[in-house]
N, C-alpha and C positions, 0 to 999 in steps of 0.2 A: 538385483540378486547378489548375494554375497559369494565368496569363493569357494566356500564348504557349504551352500546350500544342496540338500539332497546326502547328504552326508549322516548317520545316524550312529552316534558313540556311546554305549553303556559304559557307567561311569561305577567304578566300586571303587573308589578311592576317597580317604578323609584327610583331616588335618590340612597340610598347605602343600604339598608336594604333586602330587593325583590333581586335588581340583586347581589346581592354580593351571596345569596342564589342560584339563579339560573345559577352564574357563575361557584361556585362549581359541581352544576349535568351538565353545559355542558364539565366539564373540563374533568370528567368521563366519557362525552359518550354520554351524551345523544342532543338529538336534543331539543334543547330551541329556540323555535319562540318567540319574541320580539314583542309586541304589543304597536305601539305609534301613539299615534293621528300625523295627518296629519298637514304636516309643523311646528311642533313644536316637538315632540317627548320629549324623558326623560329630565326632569330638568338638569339633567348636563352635555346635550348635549352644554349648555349655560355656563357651570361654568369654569372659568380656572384657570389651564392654559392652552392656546392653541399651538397647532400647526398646521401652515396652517389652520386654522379656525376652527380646532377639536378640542376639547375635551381632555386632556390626560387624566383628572381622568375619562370621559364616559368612553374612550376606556379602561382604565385600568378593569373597572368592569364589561366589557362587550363582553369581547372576547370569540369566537366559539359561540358564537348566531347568529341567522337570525333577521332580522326586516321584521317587515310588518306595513304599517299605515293602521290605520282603524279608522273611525269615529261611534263609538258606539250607537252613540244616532241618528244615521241612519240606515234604514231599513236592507240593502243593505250589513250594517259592520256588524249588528247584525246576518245577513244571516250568515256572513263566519265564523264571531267569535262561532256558533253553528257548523259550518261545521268542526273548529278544535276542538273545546271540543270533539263531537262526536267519532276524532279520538287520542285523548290524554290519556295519563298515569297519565299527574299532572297536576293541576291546579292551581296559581299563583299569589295572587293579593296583594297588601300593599294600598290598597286605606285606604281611615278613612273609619271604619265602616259604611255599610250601602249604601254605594256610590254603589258597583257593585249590591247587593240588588234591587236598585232603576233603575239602567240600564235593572234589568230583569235577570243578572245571579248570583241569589245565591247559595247558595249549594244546598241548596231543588231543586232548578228548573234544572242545573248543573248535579247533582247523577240521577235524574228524567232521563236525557236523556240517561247517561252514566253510570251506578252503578259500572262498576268498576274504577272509575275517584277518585282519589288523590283530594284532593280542601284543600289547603295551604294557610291563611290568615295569615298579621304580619301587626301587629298592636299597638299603643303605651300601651293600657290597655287592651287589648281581643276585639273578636268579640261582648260582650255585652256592652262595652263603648263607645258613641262615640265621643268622647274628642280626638279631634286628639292631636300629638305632635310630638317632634324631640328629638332626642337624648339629646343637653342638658339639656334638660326639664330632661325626664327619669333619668341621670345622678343625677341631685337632687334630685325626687324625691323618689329614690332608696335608698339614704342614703350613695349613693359614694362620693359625694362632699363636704360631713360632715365630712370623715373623708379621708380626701386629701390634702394634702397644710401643708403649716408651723404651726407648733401649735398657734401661736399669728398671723398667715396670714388671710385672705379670704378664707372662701371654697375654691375648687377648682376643676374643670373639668379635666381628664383626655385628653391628646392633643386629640387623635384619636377617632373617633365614636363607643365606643365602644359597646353602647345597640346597635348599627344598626350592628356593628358586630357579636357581642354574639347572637343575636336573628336572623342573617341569621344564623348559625349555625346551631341554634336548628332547624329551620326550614329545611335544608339537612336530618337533624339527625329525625326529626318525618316524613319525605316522606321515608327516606329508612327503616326507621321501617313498616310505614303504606304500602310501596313497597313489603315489605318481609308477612309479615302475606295476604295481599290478593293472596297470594299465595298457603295459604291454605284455605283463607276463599271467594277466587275468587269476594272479594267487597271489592272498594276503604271505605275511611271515611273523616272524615273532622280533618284537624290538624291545632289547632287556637296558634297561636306563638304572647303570650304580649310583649312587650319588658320590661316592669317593671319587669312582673314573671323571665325573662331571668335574668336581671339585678342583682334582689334579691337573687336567685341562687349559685350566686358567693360569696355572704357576710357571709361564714361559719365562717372563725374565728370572725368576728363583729358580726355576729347574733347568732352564739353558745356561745359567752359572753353574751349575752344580754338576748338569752332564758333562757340558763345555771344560769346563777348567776346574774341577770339582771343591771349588770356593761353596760352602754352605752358607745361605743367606742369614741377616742379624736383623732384630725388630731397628727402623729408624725412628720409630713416631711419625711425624707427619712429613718427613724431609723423603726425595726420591732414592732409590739405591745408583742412578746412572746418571741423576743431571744434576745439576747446582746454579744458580739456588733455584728450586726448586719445592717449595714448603711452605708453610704454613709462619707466619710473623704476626706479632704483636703491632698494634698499633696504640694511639694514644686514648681511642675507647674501645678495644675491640682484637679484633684479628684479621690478617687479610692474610689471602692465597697468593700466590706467586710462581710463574710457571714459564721460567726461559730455556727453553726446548730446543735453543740453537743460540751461535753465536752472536749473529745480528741483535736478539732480544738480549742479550747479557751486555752489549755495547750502549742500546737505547738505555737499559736499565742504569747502567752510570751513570748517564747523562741526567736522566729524572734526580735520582737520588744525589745530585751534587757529587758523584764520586767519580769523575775522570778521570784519577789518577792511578785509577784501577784498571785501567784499560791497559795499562802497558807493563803493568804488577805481573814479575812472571810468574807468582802463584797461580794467577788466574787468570792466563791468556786462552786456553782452552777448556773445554767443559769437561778433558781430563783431568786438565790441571786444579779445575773448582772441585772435583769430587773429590780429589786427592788432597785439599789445602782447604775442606768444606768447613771444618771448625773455628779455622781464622777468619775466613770468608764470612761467615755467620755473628760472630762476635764483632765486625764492621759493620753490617747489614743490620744487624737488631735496634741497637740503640736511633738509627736514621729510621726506622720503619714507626716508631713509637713516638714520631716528631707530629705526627698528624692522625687526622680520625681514618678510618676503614673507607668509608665515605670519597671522604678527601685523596684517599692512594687512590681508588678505584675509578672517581672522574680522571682525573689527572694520567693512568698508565694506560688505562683503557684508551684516550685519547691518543696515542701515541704504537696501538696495538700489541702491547704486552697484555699477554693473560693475565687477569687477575679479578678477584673475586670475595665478596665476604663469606661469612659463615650463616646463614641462614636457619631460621628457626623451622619446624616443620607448619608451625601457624604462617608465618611467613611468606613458605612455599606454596601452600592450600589457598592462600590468598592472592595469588600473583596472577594479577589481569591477563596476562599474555598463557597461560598454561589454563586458564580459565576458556579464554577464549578459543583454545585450541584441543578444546573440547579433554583434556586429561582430567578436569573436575566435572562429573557430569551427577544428574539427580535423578534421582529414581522413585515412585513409590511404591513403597514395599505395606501389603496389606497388613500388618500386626503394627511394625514400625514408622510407618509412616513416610513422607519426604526425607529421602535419606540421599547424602552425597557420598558415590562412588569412585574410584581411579576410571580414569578410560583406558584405551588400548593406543599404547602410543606409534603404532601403525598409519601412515596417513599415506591414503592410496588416492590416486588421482580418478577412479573410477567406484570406489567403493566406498558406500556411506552406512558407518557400524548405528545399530539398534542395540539399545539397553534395557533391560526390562531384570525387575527385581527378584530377586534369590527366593527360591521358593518356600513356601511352608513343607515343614516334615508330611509326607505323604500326601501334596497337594493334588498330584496327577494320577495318583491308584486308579479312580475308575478309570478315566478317558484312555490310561495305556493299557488294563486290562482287556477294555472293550476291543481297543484297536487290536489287542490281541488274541480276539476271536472267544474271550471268555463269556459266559453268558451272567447277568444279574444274580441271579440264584446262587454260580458257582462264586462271584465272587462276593458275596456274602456270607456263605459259606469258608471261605480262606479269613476274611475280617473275624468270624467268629471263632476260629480254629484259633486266631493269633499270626497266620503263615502273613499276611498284609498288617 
């Protein structure tokens, strides 16, 4: 049994924010019904890349859910979309503010029917803005892409979505708390997830300078703002990583690199003194790091327990035996697509063994959740011919 088995989440959320949240509680266990309008369904049922005419990023964010379509702003979809809240745990939505409000289901009306009902909103500024946005909007206006990129570059965005990431997160993370306390207080509540709040969260060393000593942080490129070295170097086919996090690794590191005589160099006796004297320091350090392949640093410091690391391709990563084998590539077959390889949940529980099963077709579940929801064949035929499914 999993640890959200018996759990049941209606899900009205699209794009990667919402489901990326709601694919975490079905991956656990729970039952997440997918809620999408009728012949259109979630925005990245449309984005690709495809296969066979699917989706792989939908499928990717949407495995072990059910679909159902429903036309909301008909009588008929409003009927059932009450018929599931009624029997739900969680409740679900990343619309812009205001949007489900004006359908008729907000939290007030929502907890009104249900009081013990979870109701999870993610949203770019919270449920009292309603400025909608996308990740990298947030991304800016967070203060991550101020200090991202080459010091003389462009801002710059991190590749991956990361507020739609970080902020499905929190959102997991405020349903299983809000999951656990009705447990003794037997009432859901409402948990409003900003993605900015999310975003800003993250910015301790920038913003503990900034509140601290109110020093405003500067893009480094790949170098740390608090240790040395610390960063990214050239090698002689390549690049490697480097990461002396204390002084003991900054002594070994001498000793690798033939430079001993840096140990007593009072530029760089302490990791103050490297952050302070970082552009001399690095103009020693460069030309020695370019003496040998990526390869060659990486047996060699590795041996010795200095971090250090290449720059890996994402084919590279997809392919790597050990992440293979620990189930984060896993395969799925998805009925239109075919054998398709998924992400896993990089969860590894000493008692719980996660199931995968493929992202659904747009309205694959209509009937089986209608019935389950006391609708008769007739009516829901009638709803198909209406348009309301």
């Amino acid at each position: 049994m999993l640890p959200l088995t018996g759990i049941k989440v209606i899900d009205l959320t699209r794009v990667v924010a919402g489901p990326t949240c709601t694919l975490n509680l079905a991956q656990m266990g729970a039952e997440v019904i997918k809620v999408e309008a009728p012949g259109k369904g979630d925005d990245t049922r449309t984005a690709p890349p495809f296969i066979n005419g699917e989706s792989v990023w939908f499928i990717e964010m949407n495995c072990n859910k059910k679909s159902i379509t429903l036309d909301l702003k008909s009588p008929e979809g409003k009927e059932v979309l009450w018929r599931l809240i009624d029997q739900a745990d969680v409740f679900i939505e990343n619309f812009r503010p205001g949007v489900c409000d004006k359908l008729g289901f907000s939290y007030k009306a929502a907890v009104a029917r249900n009081p013990r009902l979870i109701y999870c909103s993610i949203s770019g500024y919270g449920s009292a803005d309603k400025t909608g946005s996308y990740d990298p909007i947030i991304q800016g206006e967070c203060g991550l892409m101020s200090i991202t990129g080459e010091p003389k570059g462009e801002p710059m965005k991190v590749a991956i979505p990361i507020s739609d990431l970080i902020s499905a997160l929190y959102g997991v993370q405020g349903i299983l708390y809000a999951l656990f306390q009705r447990v003794t207080t037997g009432r859901g509540q409402y948990v409003d997830i900003a993605m900015l709040h999310a975003m800003v969260s993250l910015l301790q060393l920038p913003g503990s300078k900034y509140v601290g000593i109110g020093e405003n942080s500067r893009r480094l490129g790949n170098a740390h703002p608090s240790w040395a070295p610390y960063r990214l170097f050239k090698s002689a086919d390549g690049y490697v990583n480097i990461a002396c996090g204390n002084n003991g690794l900054w002594l070994t590191l001498c000793d690798q690199l033939g430079l001993g005589q840096l140990k007593e160099d009072p530029r760089f006796l302490t990791n103050k003194d490297r952050v302070a004297n970082r552009d001399q320091l690095n103009a020693i350090l460069e030309p020695v790091f370019q003496t040998k392949t990526t390869a060659e640093w990486c047996e060699q410091l590795l041996k010795v327990g200095i971090p250090t690391g290449k720059i890996r391709t994402i084919k590279e990563v997809f392919n790597d035996p050990k992440l293979i084998g620990n189930r984060m590539v896993v395969e799925v077959e998805h009925p239109k697509a075919g054998k398709i390889k998924v992400l896993g949940n990089p969860l590894m529980m000493s008692e719980t063994t996660q199931e995968y099963r493929p992202a659904p077709l747009l309205g694959a579940n209509n009937q089986e959740i209608l019935t389950g929801l006391g609708f008769s064949v007739d009516e829901i035929v009638r709803m198909k011919e209406s348009g309301a499914i």
